[in-house]
DRENPA-260113 format. One record per residue (C-alpha): residue number from 0; x, y, z; residue in one letter. Coordinates in nm, 4 decimals, decimal comma, always signed. Layout:
REM DRENPA-260113
+-----+----------+----------+----------+----+
:   i :       px :       py :       pz : aa :
+-----+----------+----------+----------+----+
: NUM :        X :        Y :        Z :  A :
...
+-----+----------+----------+----------+----+
//
This chain:
REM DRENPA-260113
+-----+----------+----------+----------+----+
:   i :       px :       py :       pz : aa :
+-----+----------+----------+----------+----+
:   0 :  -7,5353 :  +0,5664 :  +8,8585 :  X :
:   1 :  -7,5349 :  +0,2960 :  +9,0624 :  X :
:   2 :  -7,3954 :  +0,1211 :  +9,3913 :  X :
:   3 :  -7,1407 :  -0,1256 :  +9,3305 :  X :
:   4 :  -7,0079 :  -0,3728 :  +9,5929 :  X :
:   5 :  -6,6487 :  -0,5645 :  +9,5395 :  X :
:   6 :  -6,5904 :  -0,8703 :  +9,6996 :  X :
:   7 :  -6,1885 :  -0,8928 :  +9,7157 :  X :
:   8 :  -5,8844 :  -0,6345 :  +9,6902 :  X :
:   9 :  -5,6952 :  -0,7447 :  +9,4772 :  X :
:  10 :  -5,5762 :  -0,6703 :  +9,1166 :  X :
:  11 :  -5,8904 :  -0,6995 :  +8,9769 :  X :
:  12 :  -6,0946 :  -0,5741 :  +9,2416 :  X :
:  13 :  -5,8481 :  -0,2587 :  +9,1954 :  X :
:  14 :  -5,8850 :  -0,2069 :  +8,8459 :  X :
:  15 :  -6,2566 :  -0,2712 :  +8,8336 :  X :
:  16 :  -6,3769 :  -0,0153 :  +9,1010 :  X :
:  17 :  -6,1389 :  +0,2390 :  +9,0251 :  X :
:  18 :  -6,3089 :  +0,2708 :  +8,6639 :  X :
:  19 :  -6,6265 :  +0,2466 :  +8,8437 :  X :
:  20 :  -6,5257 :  +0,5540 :  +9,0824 :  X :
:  21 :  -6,4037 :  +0,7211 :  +8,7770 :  X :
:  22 :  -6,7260 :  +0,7154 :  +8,6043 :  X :
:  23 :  -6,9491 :  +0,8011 :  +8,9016 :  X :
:  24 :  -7,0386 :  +0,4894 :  +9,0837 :  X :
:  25 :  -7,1097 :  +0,5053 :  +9,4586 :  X :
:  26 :  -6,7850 :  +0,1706 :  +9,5317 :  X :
:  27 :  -6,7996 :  -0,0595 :  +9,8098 :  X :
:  28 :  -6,5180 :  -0,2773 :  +9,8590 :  X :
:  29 :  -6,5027 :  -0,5592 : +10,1579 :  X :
:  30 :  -6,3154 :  -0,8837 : +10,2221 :  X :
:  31 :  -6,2040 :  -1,1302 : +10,4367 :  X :
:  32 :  -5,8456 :  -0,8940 : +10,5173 :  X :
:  33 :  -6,0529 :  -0,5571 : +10,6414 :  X :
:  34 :  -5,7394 :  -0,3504 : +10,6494 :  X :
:  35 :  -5,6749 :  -0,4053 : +10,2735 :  X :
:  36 :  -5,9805 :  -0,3409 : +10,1852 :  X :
:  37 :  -5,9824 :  +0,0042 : +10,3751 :  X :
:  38 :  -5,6516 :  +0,0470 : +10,1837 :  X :
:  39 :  -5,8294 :  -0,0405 :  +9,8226 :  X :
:  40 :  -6,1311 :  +0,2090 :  +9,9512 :  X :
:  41 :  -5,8650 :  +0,4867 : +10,0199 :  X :
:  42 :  -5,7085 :  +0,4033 :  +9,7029 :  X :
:  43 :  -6,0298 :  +0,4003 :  +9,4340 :  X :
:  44 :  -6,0933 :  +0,7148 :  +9,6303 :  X :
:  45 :  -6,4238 :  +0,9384 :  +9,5427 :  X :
:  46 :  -6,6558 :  +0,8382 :  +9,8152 :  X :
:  47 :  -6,5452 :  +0,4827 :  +9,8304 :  X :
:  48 :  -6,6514 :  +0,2948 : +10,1484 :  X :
:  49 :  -6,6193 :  -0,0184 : +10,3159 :  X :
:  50 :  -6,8142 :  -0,3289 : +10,4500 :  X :
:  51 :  -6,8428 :  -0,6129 : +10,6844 :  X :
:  52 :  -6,6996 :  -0,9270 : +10,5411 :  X :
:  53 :  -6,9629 :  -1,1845 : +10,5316 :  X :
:  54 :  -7,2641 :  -0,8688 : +10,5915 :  X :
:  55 :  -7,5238 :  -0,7098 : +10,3798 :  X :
:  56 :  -7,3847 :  -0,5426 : +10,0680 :  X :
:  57 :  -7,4969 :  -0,2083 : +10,0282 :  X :
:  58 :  -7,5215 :  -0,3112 :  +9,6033 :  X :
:  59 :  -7,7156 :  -0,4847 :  +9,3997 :  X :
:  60 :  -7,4561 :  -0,5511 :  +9,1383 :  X :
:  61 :  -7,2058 :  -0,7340 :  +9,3536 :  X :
:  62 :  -6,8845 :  -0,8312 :  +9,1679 :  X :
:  63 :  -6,6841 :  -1,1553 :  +9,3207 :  X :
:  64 :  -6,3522 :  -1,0343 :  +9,2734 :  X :
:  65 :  -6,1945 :  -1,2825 :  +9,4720 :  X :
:  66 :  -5,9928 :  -1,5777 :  +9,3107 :  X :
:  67 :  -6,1804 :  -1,9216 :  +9,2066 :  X :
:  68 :  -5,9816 :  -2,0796 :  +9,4865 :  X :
:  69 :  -6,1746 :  -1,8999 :  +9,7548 :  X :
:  70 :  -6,5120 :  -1,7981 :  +9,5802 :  X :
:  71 :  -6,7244 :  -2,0558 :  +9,6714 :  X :
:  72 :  -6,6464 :  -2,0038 : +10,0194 :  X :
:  73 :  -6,7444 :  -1,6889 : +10,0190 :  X :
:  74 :  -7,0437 :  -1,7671 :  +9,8343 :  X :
:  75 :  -7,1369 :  -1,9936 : +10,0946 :  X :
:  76 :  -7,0451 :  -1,7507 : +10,3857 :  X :
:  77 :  -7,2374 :  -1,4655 : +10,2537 :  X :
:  78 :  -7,4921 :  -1,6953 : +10,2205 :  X :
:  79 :  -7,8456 :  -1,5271 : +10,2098 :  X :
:  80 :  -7,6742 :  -1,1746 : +10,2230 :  X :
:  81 :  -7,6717 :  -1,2688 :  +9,8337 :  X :
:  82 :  -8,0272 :  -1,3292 :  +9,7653 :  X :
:  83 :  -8,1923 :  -1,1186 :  +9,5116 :  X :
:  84 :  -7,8302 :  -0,9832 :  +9,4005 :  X :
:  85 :  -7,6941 :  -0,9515 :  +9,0778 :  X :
:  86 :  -7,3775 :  -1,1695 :  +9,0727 :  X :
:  87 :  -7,0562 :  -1,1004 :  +8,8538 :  X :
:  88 :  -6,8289 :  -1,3889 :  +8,8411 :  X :
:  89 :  -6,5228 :  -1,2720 :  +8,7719 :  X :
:  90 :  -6,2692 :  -1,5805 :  +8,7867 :  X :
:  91 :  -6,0976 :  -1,8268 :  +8,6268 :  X :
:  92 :  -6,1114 :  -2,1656 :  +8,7478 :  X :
:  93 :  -5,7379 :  -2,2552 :  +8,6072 :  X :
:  94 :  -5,5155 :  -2,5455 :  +8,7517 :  X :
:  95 :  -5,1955 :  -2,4346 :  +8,8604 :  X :
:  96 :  -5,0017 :  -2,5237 :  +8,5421 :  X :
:  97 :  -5,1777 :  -2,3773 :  +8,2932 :  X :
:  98 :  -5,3245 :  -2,7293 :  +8,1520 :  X :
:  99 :  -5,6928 :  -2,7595 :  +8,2398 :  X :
: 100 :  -5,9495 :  -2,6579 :  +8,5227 :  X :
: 101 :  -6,0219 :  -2,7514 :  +8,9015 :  X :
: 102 :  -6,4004 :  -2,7912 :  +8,8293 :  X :
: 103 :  -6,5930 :  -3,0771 :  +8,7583 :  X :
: 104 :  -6,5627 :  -3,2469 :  +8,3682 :  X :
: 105 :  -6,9051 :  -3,1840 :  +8,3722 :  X :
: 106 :  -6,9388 :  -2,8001 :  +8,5043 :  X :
: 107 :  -6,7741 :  -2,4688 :  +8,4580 :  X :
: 108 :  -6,6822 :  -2,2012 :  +8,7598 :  X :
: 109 :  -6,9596 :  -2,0142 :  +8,6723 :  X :
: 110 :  -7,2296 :  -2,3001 :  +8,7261 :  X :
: 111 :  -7,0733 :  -2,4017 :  +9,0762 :  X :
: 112 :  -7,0512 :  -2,0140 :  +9,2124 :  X :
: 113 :  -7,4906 :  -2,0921 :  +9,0715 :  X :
: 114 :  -7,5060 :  -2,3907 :  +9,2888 :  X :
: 115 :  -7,3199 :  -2,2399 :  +9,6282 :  X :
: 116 :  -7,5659 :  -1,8899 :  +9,5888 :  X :
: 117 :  -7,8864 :  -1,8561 :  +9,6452 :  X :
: 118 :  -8,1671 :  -2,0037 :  +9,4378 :  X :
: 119 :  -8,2698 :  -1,6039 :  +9,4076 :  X :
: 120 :  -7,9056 :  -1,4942 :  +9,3060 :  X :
: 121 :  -7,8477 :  -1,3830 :  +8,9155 :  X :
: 122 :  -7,5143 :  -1,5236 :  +8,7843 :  X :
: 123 :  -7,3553 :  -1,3260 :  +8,5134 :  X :
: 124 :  -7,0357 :  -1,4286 :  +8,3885 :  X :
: 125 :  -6,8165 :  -1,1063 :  +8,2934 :  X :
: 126 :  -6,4477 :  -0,9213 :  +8,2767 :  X :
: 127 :  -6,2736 :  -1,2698 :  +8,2991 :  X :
: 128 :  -6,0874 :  -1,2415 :  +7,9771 :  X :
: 129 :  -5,8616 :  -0,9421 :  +8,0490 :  X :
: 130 :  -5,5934 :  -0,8972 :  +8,2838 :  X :
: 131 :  -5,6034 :  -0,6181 :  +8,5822 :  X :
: 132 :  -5,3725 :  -0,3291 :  +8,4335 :  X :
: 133 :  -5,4818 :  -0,3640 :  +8,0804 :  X :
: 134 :  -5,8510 :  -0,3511 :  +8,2246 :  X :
: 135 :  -5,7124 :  -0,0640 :  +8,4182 :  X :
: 136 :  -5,5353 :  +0,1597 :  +8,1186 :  X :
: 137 :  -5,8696 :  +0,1788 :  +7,9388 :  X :
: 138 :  -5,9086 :  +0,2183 :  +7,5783 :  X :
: 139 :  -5,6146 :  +0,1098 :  +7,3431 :  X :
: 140 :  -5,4984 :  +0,3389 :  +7,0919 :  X :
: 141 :  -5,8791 :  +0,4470 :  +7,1146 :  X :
: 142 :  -6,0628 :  +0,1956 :  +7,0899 :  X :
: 143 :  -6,2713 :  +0,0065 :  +7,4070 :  X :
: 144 :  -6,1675 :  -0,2980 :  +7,5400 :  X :
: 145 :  -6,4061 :  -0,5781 :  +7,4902 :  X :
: 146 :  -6,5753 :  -0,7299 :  +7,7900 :  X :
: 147 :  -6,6941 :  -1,0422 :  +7,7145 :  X :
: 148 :  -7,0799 :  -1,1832 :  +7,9086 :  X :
: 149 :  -7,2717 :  -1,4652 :  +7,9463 :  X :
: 150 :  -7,5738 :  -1,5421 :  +8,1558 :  X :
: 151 :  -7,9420 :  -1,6710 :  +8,0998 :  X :
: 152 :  -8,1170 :  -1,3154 :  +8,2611 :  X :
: 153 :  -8,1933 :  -1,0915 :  +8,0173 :  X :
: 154 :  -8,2578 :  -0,7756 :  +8,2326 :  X :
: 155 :  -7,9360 :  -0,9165 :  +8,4127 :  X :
: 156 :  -7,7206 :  -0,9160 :  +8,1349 :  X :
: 157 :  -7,8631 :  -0,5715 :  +8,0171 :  X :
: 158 :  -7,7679 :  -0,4319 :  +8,3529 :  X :
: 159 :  -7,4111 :  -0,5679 :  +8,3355 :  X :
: 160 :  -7,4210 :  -0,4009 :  +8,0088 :  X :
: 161 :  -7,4970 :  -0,0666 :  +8,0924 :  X :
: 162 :  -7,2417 :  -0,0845 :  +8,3549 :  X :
: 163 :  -6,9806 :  -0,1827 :  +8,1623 :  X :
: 164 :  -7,0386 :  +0,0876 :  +7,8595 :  X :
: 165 :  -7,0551 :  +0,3450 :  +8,1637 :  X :
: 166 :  -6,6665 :  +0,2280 :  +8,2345 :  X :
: 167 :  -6,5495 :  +0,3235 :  +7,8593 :  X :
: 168 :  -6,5325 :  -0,0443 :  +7,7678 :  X :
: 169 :  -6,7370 :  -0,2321 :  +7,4848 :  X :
: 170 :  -6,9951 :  -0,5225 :  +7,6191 :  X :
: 171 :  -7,0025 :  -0,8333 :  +7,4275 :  X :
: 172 :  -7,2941 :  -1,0896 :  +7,4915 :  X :
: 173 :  -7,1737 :  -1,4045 :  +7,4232 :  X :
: 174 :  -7,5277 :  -1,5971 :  +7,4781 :  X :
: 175 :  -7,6577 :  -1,7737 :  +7,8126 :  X :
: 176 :  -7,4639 :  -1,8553 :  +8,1292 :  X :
: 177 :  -7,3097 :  -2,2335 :  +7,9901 :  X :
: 178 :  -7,1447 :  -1,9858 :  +7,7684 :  X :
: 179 :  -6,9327 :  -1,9137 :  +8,0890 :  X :
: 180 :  -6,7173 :  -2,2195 :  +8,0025 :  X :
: 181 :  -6,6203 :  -2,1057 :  +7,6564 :  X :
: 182 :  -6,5057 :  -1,7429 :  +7,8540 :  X :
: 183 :  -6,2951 :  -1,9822 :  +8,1217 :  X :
: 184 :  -6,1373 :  -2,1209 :  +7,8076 :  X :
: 185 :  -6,0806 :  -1,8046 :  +7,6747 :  X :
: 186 :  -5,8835 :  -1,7203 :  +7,9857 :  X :
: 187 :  -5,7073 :  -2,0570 :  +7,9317 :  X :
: 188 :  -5,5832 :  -1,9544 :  +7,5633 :  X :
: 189 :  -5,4303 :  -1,6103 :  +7,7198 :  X :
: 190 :  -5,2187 :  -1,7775 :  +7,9284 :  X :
: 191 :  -5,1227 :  -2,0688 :  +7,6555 :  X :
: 192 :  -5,0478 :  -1,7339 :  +7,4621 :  X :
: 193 :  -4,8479 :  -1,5569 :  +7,7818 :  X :
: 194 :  -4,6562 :  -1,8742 :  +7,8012 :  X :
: 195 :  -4,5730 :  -2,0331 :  +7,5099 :  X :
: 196 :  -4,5840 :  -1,7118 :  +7,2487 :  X :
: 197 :  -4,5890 :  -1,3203 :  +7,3630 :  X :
: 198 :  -4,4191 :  -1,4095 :  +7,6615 :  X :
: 199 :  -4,6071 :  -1,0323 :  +7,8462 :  X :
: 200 :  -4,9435 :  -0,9633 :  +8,0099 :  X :
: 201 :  -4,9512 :  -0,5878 :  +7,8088 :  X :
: 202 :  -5,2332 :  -0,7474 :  +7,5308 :  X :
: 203 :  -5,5913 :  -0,7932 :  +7,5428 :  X :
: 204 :  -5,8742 :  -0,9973 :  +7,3729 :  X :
: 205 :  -6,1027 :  -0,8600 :  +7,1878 :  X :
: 206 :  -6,3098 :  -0,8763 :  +6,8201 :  X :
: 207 :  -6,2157 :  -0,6487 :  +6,5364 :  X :
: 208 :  -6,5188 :  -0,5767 :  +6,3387 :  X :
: 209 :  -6,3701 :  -0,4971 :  +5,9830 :  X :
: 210 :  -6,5569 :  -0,2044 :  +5,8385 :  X :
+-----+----------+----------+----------+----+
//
């Protein structure tokens, strides 16, 4: 098993290294607010610790569980803490209506989390497409939840992989890290579908595979 350091304690963050506790992960949570993420590390439970905002991450599968608003701040204050680590972007870079995205036309949240790392950094796009306590309940009616992935390192992406069969959910490679775009849109069609048609959070995205 292997050491895995959250960035953020929220939802996500919650939901994410609790299944990672549960399936015998070593969890390190930290953040800018240190008392909630003591409270998120007494809460996953099992061993979980905590670290120094901004400090070297005992992981090398570091997951940015922090919202898009904020990430590449973080990015940038972690700074060289982040070299040679294996990135998971997590968020969504979603304008506050609903409508569109707060990146560039030209780029995706996943390409300018890239830019703000460092050169060394592996970016793997991943878990964006489900929502915290359906990511949290696990398996529906038996069957995994499908975790969508992008990113152009192989190894990388096989890593990712492994991790996220080893939480009871079902990987799904999606092709190299411009892919990340298509995920943020995927994100974008949940909450046209929240808003405008099932009107609840309680569904998930996946791929049926008939036969």
């Amino acid at each position: 098993m292997s050491t895995i350091s959250i960035i953020g304690s929220g939802g996500m963050a919650a939901a994410i290294g609790g299944l990672a506790a549960e399936a015998g992960h070593t969890v390190e949570v930290t953040g800018r607010d240190a008392a909630k993420a003591r409270a998120l590390a007494e809460q996953i439970g099992a061993g979980a610790t905590t670290g120094t905002f901004g400090a070297a991450l005992a992981g090398d599968i570091v997951i940015l569980a922090v919202p898009y608003s904020a990430v590449l701040d973080v990015v940038k204050q972690y700074g060289e803490e982040l070299a040679g680590k294996l990135l998971v972007d997590i968020t969504n870079p979603v304008n506050a209506d609903f409508t569109g995205f707060v990146t560039p036309d030209n780029s995706f949240g996943a390409q300018e989390i890239a830019k703000a790392a460092p050169a060394n950094a592996v970016i793997v796009k991943a878990f964006n497409t489900q929502f915290a306590h359906v990511l949290a309940a696990g398996p529906v009616a038996g069957h995994p939840l499908d975790i969508f992935l992008a990113g152009d390192d192989a190894p990388a992406k096989a890593r990712v992989s492994a991790f996220i069969e080893s939480l009871g959910l079902r990987p799904m490679d999606v092709g190299p890290l411009p892919m990340a775009r298509t995920l943020e849109h995927v994100c974008l069609l949940s909450l046209g579908l929240l808003t405008h048609s099932i009107k609840h959070t309680n569904f998930a995205i996946g791929v049926s595979l008939p036969g």
